[in-house]
Structure formats: C-alpha cells, structure tokens
C-alpha positions as CSV (number, residue, x, y, z in Angstrom):
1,X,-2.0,24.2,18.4
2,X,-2.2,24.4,21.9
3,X,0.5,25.4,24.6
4,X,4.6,25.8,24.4
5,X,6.6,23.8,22.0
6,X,9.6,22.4,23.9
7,X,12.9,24.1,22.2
8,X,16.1,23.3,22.2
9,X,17.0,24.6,25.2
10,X,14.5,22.0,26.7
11,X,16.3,19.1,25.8
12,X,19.4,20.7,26.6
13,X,18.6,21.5,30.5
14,X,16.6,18.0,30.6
15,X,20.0,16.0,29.6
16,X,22.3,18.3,31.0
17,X,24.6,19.3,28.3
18,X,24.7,22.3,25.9
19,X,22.5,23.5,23.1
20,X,25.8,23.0,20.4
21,X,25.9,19.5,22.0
22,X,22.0,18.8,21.0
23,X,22.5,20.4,17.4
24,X,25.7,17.8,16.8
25,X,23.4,15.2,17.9
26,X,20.2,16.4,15.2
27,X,22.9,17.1,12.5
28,X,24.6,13.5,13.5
29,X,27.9,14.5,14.0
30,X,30.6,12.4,14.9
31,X,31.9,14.4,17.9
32,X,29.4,13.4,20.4
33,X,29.7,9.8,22.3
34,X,26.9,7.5,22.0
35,X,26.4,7.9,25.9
36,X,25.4,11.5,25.1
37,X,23.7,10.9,21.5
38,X,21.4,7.7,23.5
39,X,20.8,10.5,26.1
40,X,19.7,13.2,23.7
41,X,17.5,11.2,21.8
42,X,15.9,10.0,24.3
43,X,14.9,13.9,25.8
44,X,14.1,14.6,22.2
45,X,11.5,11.9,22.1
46,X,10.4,12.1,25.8
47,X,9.2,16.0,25.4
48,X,8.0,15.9,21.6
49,X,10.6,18.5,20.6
50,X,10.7,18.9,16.7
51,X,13.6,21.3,15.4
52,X,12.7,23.8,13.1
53,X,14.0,25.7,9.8
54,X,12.0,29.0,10.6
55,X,13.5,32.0,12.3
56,X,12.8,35.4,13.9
57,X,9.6,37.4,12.2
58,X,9.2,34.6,9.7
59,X,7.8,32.2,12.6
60,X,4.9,35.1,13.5
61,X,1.2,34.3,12.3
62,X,2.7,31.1,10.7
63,X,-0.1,28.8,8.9
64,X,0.0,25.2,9.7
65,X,0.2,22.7,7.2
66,X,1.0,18.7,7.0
67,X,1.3,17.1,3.7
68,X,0.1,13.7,1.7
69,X,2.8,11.4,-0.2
70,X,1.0,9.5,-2.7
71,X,2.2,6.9,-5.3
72,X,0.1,7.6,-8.3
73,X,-1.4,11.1,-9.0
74,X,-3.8,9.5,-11.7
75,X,-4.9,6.9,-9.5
76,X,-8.7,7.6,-8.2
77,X,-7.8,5.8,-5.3
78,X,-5.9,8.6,-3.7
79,X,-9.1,10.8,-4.5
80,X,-10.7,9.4,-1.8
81,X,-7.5,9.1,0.6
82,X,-7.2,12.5,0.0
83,X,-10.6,13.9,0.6
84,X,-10.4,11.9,4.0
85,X,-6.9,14.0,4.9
86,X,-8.2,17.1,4.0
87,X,-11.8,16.8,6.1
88,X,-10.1,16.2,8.7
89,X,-7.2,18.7,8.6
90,X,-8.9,21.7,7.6
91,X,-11.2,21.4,10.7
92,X,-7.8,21.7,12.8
93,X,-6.6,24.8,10.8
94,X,-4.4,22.7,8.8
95,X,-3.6,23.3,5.2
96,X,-2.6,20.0,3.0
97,X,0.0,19.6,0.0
98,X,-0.3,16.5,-2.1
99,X,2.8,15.1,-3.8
100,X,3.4,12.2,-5.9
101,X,6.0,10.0,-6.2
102,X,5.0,8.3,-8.9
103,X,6.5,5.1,-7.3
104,X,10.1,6.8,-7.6
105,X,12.1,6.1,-4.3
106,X,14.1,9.0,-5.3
107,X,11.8,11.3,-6.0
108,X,9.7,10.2,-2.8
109,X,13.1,10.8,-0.8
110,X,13.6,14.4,-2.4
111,X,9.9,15.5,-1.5
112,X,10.1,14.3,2.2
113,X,13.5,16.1,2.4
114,X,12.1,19.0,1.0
115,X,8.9,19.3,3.1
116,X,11.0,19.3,6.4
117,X,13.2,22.0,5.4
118,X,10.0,23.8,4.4
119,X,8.7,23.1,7.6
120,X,5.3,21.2,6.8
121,X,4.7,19.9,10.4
122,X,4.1,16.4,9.7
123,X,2.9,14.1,7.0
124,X,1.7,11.1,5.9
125,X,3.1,8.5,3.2
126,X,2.3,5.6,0.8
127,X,5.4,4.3,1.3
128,X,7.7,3.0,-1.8
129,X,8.5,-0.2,-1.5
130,X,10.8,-1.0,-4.5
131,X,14.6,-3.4,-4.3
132,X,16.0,0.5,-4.0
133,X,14.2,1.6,-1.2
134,X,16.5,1.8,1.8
135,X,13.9,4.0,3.2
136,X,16.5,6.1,5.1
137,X,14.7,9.3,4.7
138,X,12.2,8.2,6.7
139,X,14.9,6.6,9.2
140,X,15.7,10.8,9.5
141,X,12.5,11.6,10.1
142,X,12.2,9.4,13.7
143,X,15.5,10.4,14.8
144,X,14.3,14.3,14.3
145,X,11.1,13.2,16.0
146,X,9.1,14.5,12.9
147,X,5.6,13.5,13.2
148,X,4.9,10.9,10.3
149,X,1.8,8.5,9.8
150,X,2.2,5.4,6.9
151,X,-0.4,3.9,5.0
152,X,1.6,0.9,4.6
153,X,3.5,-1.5,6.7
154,X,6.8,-0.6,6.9
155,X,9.2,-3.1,8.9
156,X,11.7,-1.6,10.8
157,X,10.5,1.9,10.9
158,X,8.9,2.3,14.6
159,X,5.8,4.8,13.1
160,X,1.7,4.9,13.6
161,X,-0.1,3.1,10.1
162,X,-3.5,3.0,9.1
163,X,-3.4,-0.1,6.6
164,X,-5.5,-2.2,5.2
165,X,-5.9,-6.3,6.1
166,X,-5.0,-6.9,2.6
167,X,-4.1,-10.7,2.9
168,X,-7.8,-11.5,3.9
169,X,-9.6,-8.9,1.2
170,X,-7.9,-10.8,-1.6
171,X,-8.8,-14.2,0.0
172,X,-12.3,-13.1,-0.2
173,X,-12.0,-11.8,-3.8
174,X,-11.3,-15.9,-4.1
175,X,-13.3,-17.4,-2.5
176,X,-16.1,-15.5,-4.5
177,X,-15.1,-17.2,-7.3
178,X,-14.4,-20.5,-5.8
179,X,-18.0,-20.5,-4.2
180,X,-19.2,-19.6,-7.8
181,X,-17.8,-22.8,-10.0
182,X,-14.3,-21.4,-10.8
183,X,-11.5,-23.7,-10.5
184,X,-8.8,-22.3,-12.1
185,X,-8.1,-18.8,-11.1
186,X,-5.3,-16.2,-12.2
187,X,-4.3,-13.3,-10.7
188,X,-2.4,-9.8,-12.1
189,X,-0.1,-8.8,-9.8
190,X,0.9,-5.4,-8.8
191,X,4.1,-3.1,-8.8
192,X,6.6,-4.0,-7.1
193,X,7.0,-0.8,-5.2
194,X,3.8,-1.7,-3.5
195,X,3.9,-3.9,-0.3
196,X,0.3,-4.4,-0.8
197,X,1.0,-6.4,-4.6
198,X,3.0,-9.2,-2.4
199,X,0.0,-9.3,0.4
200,X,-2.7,-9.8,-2.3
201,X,-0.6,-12.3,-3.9
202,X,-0.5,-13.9,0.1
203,X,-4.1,-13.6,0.1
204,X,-4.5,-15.8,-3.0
205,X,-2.2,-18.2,-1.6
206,X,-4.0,-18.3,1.5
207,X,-7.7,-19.4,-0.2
208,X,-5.7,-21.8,-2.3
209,X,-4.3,-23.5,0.6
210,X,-7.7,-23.8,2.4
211,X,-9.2,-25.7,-0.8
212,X,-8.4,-28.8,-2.0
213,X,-7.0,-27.0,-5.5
214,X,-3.3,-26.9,-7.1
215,X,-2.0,-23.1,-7.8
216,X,1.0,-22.5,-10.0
217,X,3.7,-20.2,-10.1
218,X,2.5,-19.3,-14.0
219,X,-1.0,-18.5,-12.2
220,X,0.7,-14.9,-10.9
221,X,0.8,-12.4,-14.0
222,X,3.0,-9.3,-13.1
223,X,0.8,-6.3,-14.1
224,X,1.0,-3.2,-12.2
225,X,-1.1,-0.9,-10.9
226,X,-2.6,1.3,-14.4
227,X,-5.5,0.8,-16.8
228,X,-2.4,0.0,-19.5
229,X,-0.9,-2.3,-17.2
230,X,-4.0,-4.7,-16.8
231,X,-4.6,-4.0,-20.8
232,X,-1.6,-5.1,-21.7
233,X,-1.3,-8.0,-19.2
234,X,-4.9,-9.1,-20.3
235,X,-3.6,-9.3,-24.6
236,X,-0.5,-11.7,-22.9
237,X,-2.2,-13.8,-21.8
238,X,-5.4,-14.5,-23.2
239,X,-3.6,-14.4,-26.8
240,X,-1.4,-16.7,-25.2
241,X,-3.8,-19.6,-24.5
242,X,-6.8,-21.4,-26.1
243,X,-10.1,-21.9,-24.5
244,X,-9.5,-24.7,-23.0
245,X,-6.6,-23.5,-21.1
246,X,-7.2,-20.3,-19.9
247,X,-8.3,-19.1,-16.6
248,X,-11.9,-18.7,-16.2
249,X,-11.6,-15.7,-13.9
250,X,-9.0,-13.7,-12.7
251,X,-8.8,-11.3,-9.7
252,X,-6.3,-7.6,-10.0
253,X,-4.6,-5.8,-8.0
254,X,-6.9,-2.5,-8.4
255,X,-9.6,-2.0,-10.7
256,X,-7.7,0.1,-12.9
257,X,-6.1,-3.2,-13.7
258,X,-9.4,-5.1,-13.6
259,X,-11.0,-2.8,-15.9
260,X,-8.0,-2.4,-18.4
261,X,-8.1,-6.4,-18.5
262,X,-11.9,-6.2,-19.1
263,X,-10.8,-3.6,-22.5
264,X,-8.6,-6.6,-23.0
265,X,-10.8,-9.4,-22.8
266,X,-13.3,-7.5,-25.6
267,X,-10.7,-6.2,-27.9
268,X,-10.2,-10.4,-28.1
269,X,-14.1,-11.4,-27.8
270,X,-13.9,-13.2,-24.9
271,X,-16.9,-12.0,-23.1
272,X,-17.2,-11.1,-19.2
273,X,-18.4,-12.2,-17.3
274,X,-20.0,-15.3,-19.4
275,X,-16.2,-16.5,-20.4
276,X,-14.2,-14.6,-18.0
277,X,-15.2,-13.4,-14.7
278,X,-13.3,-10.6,-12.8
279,X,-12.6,-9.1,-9.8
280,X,-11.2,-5.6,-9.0
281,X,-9.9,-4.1,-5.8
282,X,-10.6,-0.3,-4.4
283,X,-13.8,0.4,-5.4
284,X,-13.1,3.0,-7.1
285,X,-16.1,5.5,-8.0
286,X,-16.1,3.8,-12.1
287,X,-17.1,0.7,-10.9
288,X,-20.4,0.9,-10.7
289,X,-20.6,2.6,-13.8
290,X,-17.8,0.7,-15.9
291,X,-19.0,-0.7,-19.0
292,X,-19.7,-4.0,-17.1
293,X,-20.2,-3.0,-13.8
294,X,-17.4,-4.5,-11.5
295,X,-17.2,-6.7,-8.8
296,X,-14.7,-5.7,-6.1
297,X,-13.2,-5.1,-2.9
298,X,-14.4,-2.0,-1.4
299,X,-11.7,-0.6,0.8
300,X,-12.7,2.2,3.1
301,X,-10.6,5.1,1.6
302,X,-11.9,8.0,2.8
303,X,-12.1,6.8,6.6
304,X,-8.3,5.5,5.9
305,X,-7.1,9.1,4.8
306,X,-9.5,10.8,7.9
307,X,-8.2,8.7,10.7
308,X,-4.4,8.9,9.3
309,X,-4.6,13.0,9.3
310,X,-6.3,12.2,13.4
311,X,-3.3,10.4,14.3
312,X,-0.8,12.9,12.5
313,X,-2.4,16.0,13.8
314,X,-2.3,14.2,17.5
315,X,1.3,13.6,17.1
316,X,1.9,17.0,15.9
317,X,0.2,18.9,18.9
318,X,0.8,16.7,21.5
319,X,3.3,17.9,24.6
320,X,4.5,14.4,25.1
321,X,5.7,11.3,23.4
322,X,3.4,9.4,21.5
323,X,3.8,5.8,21.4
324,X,3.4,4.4,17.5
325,X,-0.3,3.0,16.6
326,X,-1.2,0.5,14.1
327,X,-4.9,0.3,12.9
328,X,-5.8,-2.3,10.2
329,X,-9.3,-1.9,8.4
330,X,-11.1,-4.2,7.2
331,X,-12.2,-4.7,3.7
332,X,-15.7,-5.6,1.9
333,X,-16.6,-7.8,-1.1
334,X,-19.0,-6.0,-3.7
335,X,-20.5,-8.6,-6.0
336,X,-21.8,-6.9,-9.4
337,X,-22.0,-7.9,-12.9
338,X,-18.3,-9.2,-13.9
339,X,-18.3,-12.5,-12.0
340,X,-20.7,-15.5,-13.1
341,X,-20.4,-18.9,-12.4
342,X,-17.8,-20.3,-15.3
343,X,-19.1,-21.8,-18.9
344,X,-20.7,-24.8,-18.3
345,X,-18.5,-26.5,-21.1
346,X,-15.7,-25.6,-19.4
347,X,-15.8,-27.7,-16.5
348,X,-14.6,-30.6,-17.9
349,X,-11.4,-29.2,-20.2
350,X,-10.4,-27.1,-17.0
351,X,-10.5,-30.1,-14.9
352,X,-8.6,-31.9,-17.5
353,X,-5.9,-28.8,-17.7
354,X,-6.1,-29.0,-13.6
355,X,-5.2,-32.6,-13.1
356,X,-2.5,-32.4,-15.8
357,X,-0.8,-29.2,-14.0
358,X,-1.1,-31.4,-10.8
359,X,0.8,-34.2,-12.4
360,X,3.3,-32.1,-13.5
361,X,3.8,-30.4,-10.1
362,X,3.8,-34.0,-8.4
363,X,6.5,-35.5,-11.0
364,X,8.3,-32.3,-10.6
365,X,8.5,-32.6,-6.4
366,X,9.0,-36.0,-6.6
367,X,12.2,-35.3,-8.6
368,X,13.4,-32.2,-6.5
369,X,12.3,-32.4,-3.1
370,X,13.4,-29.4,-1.9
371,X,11.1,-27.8,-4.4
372,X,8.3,-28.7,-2.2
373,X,6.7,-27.0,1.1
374,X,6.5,-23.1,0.0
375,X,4.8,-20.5,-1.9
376,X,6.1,-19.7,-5.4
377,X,6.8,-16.2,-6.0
378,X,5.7,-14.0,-8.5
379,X,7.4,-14.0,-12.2
C-alpha cells in the first residue's frame, strides 16, 4: 500500500469540527445534527478515510489481508471464485480468509461484523438474499467507507459488482433445447437466498415469450442449489407424472442440481438424454467427466473472483473516492452429451398435453382477467 492513509484528524480539519465530533458521527450517535453528520460523511468519503480497530505497536509490520463471503463451502463453484481472489491478491501482498455463510443471513451478518473489528481491509461478498435479509450490515459497511466488492446485484446498496448476465445465460440454456425439438421444458429453481434463482427463472420466461409456446406456473420446480436438492426434486416430479406428461428436458439452477436430477432420472429408468435432456449451469470441473457428460452454461469463475479482488484492492489503496463499478460478464453455452433432440413418439402426446394446458390457461383468463399480462412466480 502506497502513501499516507487519511486519519481522523483529516476529516476533522477538512469539515471543520472536532475529532469526538467525527467518532459520534462513525459510532451514529444521536448528538450530532444531520448538517454536521451530511458534512462528515461526505469528508469521509471524499478522502477514502477507513477507521481502524488497531492501536499503538500492534499497527507496526501489519500483514494485509481482504476476505471472500461465500454461500456454500461444498459448492465447487466457489473453487474457482476463489482461486481467481487469491491470484490476484497474493500478487498485491494480500492474504485471503474464506467464510461461508451457508445462505444464513445471520451468520453472513456476524462474519462481516467480525472481519471489520478484526481489521481485514476489505472484502468481497455473495450476497444473501433471503425474505430476512435487511442487509444492514452492509448498509454499515458504506457509511464507515469500508471497501466492499458484490458478486451479486444488490438494490439499494451503492457498491462496485462483478455479476453475471444471468437472464440471457438461462435463455440460451432454452433456446438450446427449443432449437433441438423440445417443446415442453421444466425448470428447478434455486434458493431463495440467491438473486440469481429469480434471474434464471426471468431468463426462462424471457425465451418463452420470444416463442410462440405456453409456460406454466407448475413448469418452475423449487429445488435449491445441492446435489440432494436436484435429487430429490427429480424423484417429485418424474414419480409424479407419466410419460406422456412429463417434460422432456429440463434446465437447473447449477449443475449440482442438474447432476443430482440426472441420479434421479436413473434411479427411475428414465434415460438421458434419450428421454430426458438436461442442462446445468457453472461448469463446474465434473461436468465433463459426470457419468453423462453435461451440457451447461459455462460461467467465467475464475476471471469473476480475479477482477472482483482488482476492484477491492483498488478501493482499498486508493487516496481518493472511488466511484462504484458494475461489470457484467457474459456467459457460454457448452453442448455435451445430456441434451438430444426429444423421443420421436413424444411429439405428438406432448403436443396433446401442450394444447390442453393452453386451453386451460385461456378458459382460466377468460374467467379472471386480471390473471392475465404477467409472469407467474415460482411455487
């Protein structure tokens, strides 16, 4: 790290009022008008200062670190994410700590408390995005001006994100299948602590609507985001329907779903892809390997985790604000050997099934209008 950190005595001289009167502000006391708190937040973010836990001999030879927030520590998609943090830190001196939530909003809220008062100089989250999320921690974080990078969109929360263009990725997975035969299509949802589930649902949506083909509500299985989950998804449904009923492909939220489905599928012999095509999403490094090689979209993990750790580790060492940066990659379809074109004997029943789910939804509009015009949600 280059240069003079701005202290507190910084801000202090550049608004004009005493160190005790910045500290009320950081420790958002009551006693100081919002005249004086607008004034001191703004110093604060104009010169970069970041308060510190560390004192005295403690601060000497200190080792720099930034840490990684993930969502799932069994999840071989963060392997990648964080091989890309850590190439890129440790060639800046920086040292990384990986944490889990495990999709817990309280547990991600106790970690990012704990890495500030432990003085990790910045870090970088998979955000949790569950109905308990009020995501004040991070709220904290901005008004400290602790350097913080996403890896999700969060609305609200002015911060850089490196993110994925999910919505089009699973619109490709799609149209893959559509351009193959497939005419009716399912689709296992994720968690709902993800925002990335509801944009892959979105995505679906989307190639529906650009084809001249109905899509139900009952089309959206809730899964989640683990081997289990798409195992246990796969038996519900596929138990749950006869031949000529079922979907003849279905696309996952991850491949730990896909693959966990594909378990599911030949625990009930129903074969993929010559009964059942799928479609995964990560290529993860089993695909290619997986008992039926998977088809899936390749998102670019490693370059996510190395360009977040650039943007962090910019924010951290620069001597002046740094205005928020949002960076959406873009995803690529890898065709392997789960998705076929559909049994030829099940054009005609899935047609059949089609038309009559179409009837239904026509007879059901005509009868409630204001059921018509949006997207149904996910069960």
């Amino acid at each position: 790290m280059t240069g003079k950190r701005p202290t507190i005595t910084d801000v202090a001289k550049h608004t004009g009022v005493s160190k005790a009167t910045v500290s009320a502000v950081l420790n958002d006391s009551g006693t100081v008008n919002r005249d004086t708190r607008d004034r001191v937040l703004a110093a604060i973010e104009l010169l970069n200062y970041r308060p510190t836990q560390r004192s005295g001999a403690k601060s000497l030879g200190r080792y720099r670190s930034i840490a990684l927030i993930i969502k799932e520590h069994d999840n071989p998609y963060y392997d990648e994410v964080t091989a890309g943090v850590r190439a890129y830190a440790e060639t800046q001196g920086y040292i990384l700590f990986v944490v889990s939530s495990e999709g817990s909003y309280a547990a991600e809220r106790r970690a990012v408390e704990l890495l500030r008062n432990k003085d990790v100089d910045g870090l970088i989250a998979a955000p949790v995005m569950d109905e308990h999320a009020d995501l004040s921690h991070f709220f904290e974080l901005k008004r400290r001006n602790f350097p913080f990078v996403f890896l999700e969109q969060v609305r609200g929360v002015p911060a850089s994100l490196v993110d994925l263009e999910n919505v089009g990725a699973s619109q490709k997975a799609v149209e893959h299948l559509f351009a193959l035969g497939h005419r009716r299509i399912a689709h296992f949802a994720g968690p709902a602590y993800s925002a990335h589930s509801q944009e892959r649902v979105d995505g679906v949506h989307r190639a529906y609507s650009s084809s001249q083909l109905g899509f139900g509500a009952d089309d959206i299985i809730p899964a989640g985001a683990h081997f289990d989950d798409g195992l246990r998804a796969g038996l519900e449904l596929f138990q749950s329907l006869d031949a000529r009923n079922r979907p003849t492909a279905v696309t996952c939220y991850n491949d730990l779903v896909a693959m966990g489905l594909c378990k599911a599928l030949s625990q009930l012999g129903i074969r993929c892809p010559d009964d059942v095509s799928v479609v995964g999403f990560d290529d993860i490094k089993f695909c290619e390997n997986f008992s039926v090689p998977l088809t899936t979209i390749r998102v670019p993990k490693f370059e996510m985790g190395n360009l977040a750790a650039q943007m962090l580790i910019r924010h951290i060492e620069s001597k002046q604000a740094v205005t928020p940066k949002k960076v959406y990659l873009d995803a690529t379809l890898i065709v392997r050997e789960s998705t076929a074109p559909p049994p030829a004997n099940s054009a005609t029943a899935l047609e059949h099934s089609r038309s009559h789910r179409l009837q239904s939804a026509t007879n059901l509009t005509a009868a409630h209008p204001a059921a018509a015009g949006g997207h149904p949600q996910p069960r």
